[in-house]
C-alpha positions in Angstrom: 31.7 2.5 270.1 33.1 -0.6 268.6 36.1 -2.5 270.3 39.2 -2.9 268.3 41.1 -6.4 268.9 44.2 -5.9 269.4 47.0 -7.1 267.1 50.9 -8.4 267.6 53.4 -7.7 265.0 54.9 -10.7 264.3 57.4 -9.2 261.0 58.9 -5.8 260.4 60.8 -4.8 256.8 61.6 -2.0 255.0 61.4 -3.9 251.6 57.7 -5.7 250.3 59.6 -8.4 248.3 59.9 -11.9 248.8 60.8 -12.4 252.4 57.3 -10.7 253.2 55.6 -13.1 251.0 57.0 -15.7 252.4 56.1 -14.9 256.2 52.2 -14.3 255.0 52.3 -17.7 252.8 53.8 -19.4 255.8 50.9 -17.9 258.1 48.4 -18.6 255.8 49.3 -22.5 255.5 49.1 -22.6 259.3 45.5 -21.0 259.6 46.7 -17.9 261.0 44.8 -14.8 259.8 47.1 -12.4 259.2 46.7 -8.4 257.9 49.6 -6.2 256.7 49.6 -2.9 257.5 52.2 0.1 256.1 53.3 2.4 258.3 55.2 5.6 257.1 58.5 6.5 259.0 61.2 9.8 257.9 63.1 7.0 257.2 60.6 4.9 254.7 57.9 2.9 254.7 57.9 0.0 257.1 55.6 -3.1 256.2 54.4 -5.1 259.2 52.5 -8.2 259.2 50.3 -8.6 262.1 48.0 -11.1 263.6 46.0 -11.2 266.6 46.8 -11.4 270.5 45.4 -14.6 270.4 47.6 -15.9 267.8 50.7 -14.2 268.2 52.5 -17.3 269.9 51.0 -19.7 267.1 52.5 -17.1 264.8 55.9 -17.1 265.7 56.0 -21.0 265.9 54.8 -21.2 262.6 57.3 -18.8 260.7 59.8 -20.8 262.9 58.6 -24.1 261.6 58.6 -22.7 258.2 62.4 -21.2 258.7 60.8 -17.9 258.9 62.6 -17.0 261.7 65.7 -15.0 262.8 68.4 -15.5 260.3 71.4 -17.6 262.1 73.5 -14.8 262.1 71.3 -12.7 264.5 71.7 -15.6 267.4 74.3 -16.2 269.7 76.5 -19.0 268.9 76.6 -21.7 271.1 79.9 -21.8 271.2 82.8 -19.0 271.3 84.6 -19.0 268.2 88.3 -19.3 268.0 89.3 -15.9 267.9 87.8 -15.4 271.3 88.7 -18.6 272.8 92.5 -16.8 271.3 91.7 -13.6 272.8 90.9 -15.0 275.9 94.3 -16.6 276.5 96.2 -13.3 275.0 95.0 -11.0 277.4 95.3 -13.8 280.3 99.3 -13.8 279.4 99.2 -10.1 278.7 98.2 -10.0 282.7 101.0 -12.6 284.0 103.4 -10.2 281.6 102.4 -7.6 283.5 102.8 -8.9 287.2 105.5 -10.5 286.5 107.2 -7.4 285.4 106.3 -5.7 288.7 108.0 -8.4 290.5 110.9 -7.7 288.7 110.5 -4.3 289.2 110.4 -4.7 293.1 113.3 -7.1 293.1 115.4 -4.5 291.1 114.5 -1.5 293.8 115.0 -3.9 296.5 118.5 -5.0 295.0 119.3 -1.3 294.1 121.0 -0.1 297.5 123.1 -2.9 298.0 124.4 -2.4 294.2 125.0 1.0 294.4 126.9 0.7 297.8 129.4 -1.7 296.2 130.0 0.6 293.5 131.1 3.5 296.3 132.9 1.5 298.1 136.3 1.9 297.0 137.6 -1.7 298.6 135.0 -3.2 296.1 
């Protein structure tokens, strides 16, 4: 019975277009054997290119060095954006709004019974 290596995916897309050439150019330039193998999914065909165990970290380094990796968009930023750095201070005044509204709700029962006895009392 032979033994079958085992293989990492380093690259999975719908599409066998440029980006896919690309990654296997890029592999190929770094001395990284690398098969691609069609898979069959309800949805389409997937595409993956894979390489072995052995080489999977190599791999991913060298689609990285050859901007093969991640698009930009997928990361998270290092730092928040505006909006949130905005939506953080909203919601902070939205919560002093809101205690500060029940303090004046408890000052308002509190005064309440001393208002309403000045109106009844007829000497007022």
């Amino acid at each position: 019975m032979a033994q079958v290596e085992s293989r990492a995916v380093v690259f999975v897309t719908d599409r066998a277009g440029p980006a896919l050439r690309r990654r296997e150019r890029c592999l190929d330039l770094a001395g990284i054997a690398c098969t691609l193998e069609s898979e069959r999914r309800p949805s389409g065909i997937y595409y993956k290119l894979c390489v072995a165990d052995a080489d999977a970290v190599a791999a991913y380094l060298a689609l990285a060095m050859g901007r093969c990796e991640r698009p930009p968009r997928l990361r998270e930023p290092v730092t928040p954006p505006l909006t949130d750095a905005l939506g953080d201070v909203a919601g902070m005044l939205r919560d002093e709004a809101v205690i500060a509204a029940g303090r004046l709700i408890d000052a308002v029962r509190a005064a309440a019974p001393r208002l309403l006895a000045t109106l009844r009392d007829p000497r007022g």
